[in-house]
C-alpha positions as CSV (number, residue, x, y, z in Angstrom):
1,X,0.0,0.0,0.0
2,X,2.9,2.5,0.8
3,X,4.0,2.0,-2.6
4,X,0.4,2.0,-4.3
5,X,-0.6,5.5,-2.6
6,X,0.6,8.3,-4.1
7,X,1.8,11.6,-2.7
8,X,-0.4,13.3,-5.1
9,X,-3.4,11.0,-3.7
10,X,-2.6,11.8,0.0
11,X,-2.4,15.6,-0.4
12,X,-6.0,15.3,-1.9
13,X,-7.3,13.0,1.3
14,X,-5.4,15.3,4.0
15,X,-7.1,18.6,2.4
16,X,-10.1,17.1,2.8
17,X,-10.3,16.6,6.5
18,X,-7.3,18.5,7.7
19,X,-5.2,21.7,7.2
20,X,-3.7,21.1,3.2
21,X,-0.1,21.1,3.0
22,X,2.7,22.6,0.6
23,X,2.9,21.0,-2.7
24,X,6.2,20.3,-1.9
25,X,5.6,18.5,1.1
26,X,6.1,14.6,1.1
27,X,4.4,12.5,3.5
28,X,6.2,10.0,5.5
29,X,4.7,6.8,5.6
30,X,4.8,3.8,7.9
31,X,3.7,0.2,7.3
32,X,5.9,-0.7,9.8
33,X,5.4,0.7,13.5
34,X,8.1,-1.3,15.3
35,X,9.9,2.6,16.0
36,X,7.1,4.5,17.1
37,X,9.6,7.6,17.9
38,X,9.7,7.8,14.5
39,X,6.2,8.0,13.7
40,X,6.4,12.1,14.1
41,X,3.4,14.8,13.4
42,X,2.8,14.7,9.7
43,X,3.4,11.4,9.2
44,X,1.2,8.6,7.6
45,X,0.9,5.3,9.1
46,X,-1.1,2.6,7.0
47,X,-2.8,-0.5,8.0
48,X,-4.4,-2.7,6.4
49,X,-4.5,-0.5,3.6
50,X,-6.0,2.4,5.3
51,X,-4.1,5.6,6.0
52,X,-4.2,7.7,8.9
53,X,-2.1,11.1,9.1
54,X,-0.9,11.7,12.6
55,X,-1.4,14.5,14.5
56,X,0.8,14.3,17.3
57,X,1.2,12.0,20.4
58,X,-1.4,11.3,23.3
59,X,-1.3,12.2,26.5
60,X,-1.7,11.6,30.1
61,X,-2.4,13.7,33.1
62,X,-2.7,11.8,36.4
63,X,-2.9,13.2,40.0
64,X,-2.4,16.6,39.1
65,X,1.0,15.5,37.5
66,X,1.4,17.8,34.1
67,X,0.3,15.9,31.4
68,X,2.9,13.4,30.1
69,X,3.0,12.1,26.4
70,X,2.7,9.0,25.6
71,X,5.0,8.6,22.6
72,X,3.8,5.1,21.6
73,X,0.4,6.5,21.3
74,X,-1.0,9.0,18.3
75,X,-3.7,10.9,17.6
76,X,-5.0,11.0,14.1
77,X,-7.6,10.9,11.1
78,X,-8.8,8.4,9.4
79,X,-8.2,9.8,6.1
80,X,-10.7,7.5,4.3
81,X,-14.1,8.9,6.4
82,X,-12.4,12.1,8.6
83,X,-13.1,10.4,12.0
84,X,-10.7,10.9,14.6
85,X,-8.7,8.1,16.1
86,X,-6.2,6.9,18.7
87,X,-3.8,4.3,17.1
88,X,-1.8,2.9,20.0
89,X,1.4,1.2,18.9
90,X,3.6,-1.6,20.1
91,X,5.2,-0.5,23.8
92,X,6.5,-3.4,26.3
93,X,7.2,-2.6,29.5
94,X,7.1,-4.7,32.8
95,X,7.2,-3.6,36.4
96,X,6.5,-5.3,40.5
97,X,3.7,-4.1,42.5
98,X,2.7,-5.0,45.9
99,X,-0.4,-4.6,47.5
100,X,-0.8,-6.3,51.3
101,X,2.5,-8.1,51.0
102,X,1.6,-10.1,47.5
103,X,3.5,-9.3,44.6
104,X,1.9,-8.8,41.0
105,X,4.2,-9.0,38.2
106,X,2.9,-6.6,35.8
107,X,3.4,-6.0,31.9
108,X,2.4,-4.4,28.3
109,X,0.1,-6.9,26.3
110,X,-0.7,-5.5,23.2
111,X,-2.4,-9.0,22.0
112,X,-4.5,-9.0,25.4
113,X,-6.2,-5.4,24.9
114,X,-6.7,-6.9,21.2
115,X,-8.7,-10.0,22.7
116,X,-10.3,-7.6,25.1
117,X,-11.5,-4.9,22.3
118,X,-13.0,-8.0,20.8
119,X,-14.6,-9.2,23.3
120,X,-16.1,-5.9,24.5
121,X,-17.6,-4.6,21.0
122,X,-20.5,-2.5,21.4
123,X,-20.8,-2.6,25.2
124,X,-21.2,0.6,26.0
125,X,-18.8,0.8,29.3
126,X,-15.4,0.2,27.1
127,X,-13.6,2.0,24.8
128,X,-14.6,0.8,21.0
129,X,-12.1,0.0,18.4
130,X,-9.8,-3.1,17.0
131,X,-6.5,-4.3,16.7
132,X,-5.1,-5.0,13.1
133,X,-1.1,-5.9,12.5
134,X,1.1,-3.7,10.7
135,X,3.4,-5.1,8.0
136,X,6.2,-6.7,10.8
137,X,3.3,-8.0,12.2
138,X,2.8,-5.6,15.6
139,X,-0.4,-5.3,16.7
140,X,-1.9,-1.8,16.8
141,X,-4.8,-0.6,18.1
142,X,-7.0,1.7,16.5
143,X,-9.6,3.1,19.3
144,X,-12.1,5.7,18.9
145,X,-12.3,9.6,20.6
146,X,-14.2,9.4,23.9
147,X,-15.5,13.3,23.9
148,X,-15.3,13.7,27.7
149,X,-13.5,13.9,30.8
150,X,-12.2,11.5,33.4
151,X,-14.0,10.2,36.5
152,X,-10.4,11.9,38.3
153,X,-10.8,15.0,36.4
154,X,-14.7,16.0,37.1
155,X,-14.6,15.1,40.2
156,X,-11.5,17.2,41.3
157,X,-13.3,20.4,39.8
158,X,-16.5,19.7,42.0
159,X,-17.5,23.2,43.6
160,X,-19.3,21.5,46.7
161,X,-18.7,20.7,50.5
162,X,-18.9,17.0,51.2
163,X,-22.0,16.3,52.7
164,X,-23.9,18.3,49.7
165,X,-21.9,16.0,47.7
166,X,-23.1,12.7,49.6
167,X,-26.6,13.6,49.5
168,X,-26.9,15.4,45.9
169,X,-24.9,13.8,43.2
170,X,-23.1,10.5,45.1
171,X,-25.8,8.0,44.5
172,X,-25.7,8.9,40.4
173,X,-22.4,8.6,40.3
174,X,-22.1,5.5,42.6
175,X,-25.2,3.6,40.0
176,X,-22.6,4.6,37.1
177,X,-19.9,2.9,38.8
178,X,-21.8,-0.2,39.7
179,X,-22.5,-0.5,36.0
180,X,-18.3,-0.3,35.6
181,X,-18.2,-3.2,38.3
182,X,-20.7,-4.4,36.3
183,X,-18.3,-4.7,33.5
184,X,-15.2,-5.8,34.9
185,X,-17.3,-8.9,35.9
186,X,-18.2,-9.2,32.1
187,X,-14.5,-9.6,31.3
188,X,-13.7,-12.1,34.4
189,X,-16.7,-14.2,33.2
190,X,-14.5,-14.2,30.1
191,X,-11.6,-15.0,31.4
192,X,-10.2,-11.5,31.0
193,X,-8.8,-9.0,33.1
194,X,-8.6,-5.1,33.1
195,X,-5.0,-4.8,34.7
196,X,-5.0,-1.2,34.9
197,X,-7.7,0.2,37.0
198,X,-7.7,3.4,38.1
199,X,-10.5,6.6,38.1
200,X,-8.9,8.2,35.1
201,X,-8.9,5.0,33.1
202,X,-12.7,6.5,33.1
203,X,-14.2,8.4,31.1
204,X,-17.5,10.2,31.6
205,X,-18.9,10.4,27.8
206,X,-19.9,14.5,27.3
207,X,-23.2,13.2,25.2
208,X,-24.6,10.8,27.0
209,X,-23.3,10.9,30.6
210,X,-22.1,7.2,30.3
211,X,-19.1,6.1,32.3
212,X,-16.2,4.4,30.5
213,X,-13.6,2.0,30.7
214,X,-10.2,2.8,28.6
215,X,-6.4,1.7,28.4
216,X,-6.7,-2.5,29.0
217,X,-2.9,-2.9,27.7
218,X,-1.5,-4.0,31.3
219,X,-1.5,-7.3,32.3
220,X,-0.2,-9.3,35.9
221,X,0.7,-13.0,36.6
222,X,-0.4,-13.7,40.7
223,X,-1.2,-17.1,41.4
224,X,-3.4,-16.8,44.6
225,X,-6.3,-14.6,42.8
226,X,-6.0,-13.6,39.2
227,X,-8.6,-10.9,39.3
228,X,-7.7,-9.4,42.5
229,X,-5.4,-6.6,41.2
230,X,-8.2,-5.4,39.5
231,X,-10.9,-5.7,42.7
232,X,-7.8,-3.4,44.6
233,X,-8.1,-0.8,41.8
234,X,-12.1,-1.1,42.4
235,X,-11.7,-0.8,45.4
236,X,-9.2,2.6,45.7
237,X,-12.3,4.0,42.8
238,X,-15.0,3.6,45.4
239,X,-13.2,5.3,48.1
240,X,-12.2,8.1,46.0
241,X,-15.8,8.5,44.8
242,X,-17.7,8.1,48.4
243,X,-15.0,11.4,49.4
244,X,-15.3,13.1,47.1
245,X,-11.6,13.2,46.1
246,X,-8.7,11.4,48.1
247,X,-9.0,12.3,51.9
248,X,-5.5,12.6,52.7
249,X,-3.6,12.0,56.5
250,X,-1.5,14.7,55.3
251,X,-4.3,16.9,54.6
252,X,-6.3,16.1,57.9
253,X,-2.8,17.3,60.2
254,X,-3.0,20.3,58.5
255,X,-6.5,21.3,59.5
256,X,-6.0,19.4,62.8
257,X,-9.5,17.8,61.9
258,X,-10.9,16.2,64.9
259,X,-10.8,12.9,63.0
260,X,-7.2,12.5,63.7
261,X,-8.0,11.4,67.3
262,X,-10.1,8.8,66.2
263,X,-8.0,7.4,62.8
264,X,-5.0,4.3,63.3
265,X,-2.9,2.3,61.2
266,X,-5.7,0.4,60.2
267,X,-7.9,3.0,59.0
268,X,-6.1,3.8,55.7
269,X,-5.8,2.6,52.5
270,X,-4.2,-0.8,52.1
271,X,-2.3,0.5,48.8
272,X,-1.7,4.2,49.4
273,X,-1.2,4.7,53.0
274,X,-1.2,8.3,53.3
275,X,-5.0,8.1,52.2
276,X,-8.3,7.3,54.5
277,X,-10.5,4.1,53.5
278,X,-12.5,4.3,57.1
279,X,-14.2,7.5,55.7
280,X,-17.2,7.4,58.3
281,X,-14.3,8.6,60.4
282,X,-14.3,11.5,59.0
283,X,-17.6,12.0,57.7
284,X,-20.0,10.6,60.6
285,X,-23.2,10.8,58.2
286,X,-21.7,7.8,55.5
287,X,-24.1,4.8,55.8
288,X,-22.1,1.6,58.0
289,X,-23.2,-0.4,55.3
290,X,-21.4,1.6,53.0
291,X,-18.0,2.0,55.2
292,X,-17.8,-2.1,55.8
293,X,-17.5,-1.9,51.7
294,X,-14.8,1.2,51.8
295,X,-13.1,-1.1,55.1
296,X,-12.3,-4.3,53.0
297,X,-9.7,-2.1,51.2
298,X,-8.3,-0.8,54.3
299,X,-4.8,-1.9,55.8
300,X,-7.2,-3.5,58.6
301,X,-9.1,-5.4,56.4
302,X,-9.6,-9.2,57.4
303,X,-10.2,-11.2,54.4
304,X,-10.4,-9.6,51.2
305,X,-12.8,-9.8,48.2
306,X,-12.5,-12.7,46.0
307,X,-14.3,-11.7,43.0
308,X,-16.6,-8.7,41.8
309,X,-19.8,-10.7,42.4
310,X,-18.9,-9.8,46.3
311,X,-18.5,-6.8,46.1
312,X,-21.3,-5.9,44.1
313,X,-23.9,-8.1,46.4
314,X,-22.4,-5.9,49.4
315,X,-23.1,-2.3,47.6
316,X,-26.4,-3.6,46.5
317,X,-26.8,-3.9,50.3
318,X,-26.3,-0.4,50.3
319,X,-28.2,0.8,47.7
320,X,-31.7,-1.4,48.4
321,X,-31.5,1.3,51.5
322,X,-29.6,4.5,50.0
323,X,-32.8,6.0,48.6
324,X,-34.5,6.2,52.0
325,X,-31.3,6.9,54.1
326,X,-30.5,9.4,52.0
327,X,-34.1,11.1,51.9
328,X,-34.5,11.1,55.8
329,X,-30.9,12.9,55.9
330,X,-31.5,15.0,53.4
331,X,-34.8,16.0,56.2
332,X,-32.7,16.2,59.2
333,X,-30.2,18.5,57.5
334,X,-33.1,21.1,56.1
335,X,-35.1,20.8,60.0
């Protein structure tokens, strides 16, 4: 295909959907993706014998961390229809974790998101696309524009005090992420995991409100429970939701909150241990049957879930009693 396109041809397409070039200007053009670094702003990259000009490299924000790019990863056109795309390239990489003294061996699996994106056609709480090799045989993934923000992002800009929060917009947000759950147990069922869970691998869809899952690259080897790196990364979402942001030790010193008395070594997170998972702590009014939930990912926590069909009976514990709880609260609060 490199060969059978002309220049002449790809000047026509790239007027048509994006700012023309000089006359002079030749397109670079990549059957073979092996050196992403190479793959610069201009370029074309063509698989399966459709070309996509690239208009520069993703990237990622996370934690209030400038945004970092993420040179294995372009965004571009689909010069055949004008759509814009995100082709993710070929990038190993392999790193240890530990959460509560196991070890996950973790790693890049470009052929696992492909099974996943597969798998996951038209559900509506994944990112959409497909994987197609290039000519050395690498396989790139070529994902659709989520028009949105990130689960991290919206909630950070919240202008509200917590308990407003709780009351007012919590229970939406916490049906949305039971439908994620929801989803993660779709891909257990199917013998797949996530492997990279974490609330700005969501995104809230702009149109529609819908909440979904992106970035399913990482894989991890553990022999004890295969799924349960993803149930941690479920777990450190919930908590971050019910506070409305991370409620930090750190933070709580500062404004020598009265909940300091009251908080040990057992209260925080069992991953990040400079952050609160006993949150009724800190804000009496959250539900116990919520905070047992928050407690299982706590350093104190005595057994751990074992799959997402336990922790989603134990929120719906919750939720068969949120709309009442929350309506007499909301009463108190306005006597």
């Amino acid at each position: 295909m490199a060969k059978s396109i002309s220049q002449e041809t790809l000047h026509q397409m790239v007027t048509r959907w994006a700012s023309p070039r000089p006359d002079n200007y030749r397109f670079k053009i990549f059957k073979d993706t092996s050196d992403f670094f190479r793959v610069e702003y201009g370029s074309v990259v063509v698989l399966d014998e459709k070309p996509f000009l690239v208009l520069g490299n993703a990237k990622e924000g996370r934690f209030g961390i400038d945004d970092q790019e993420k040179f294995w990863v372009k965004r571009s056109i689909d010069l055949t229809d004008g759509s814009r795309k995100i082709i993710k390239l070929v990038f190993y990489e392999k790193f240890m974790a530990k959460i509560g003294g196991i070890p996950w061996e973790c790693f890049r699996s470009p052929k696992k998101e492909a099974r996943v994106l597969k798998l996951v056609a038209g559900h509506k709480n994944f990112m959409q696309g497909y994987a197609v090799e290039d000519e050395k045989g690498n396989v790139v993934r070529v994902l659709d524009v989520i028009k949105g923000k990130t689960l991290h992002a919206y909630l950070q800009n919240l202008e509200s005090d917590h308990q407003t929060y709780f009351y007012e917009l919590f229970p939406d947000i916490l049906s949305k992420y039971i439908e994620c759950i929801k989803a993660i147990k779709f891909l257990h069922e199917n013998g797949e995991k996530h492997g990279d869970i974490r609330r700005d691998h969501i995104f809230i869809d702009r149109e529609n409100g819908d909440f979904t899952w992106i970035d399913f690259d990482y894989n991890y080897r553990q022999r004890e429970n295969i799924y349960g790196y993803d149930l941690f990364g479920l777990g450190n979402i919930l908590i971050f939701i019910a506070g409305m942001g991370d409620v930090m030790m750190t933070d709580l010193k500062k404004q020598n909150h009265p909940a300091l008395s009251l908080l040990t070594g057992d209260d925080v997170n069992i991953v990040f241990h400079n952050r609160v998972a006993n949150l009724k702590k800190v804000y009496p009014y959250i539900p116990e049957t919520l905070n047992r939930v928050l407690m299982h990912f706590s350093s104190g926590a005595n057994w751990f879930y074992d799959n997402t069909s336990q922790l989603l009976e134990d929120l719906e514990e919750f939720t068969g009693t949120i709309k009442n709880t929350l309506a007499l609260a909301r009463g108190k609060r306005h006597e």
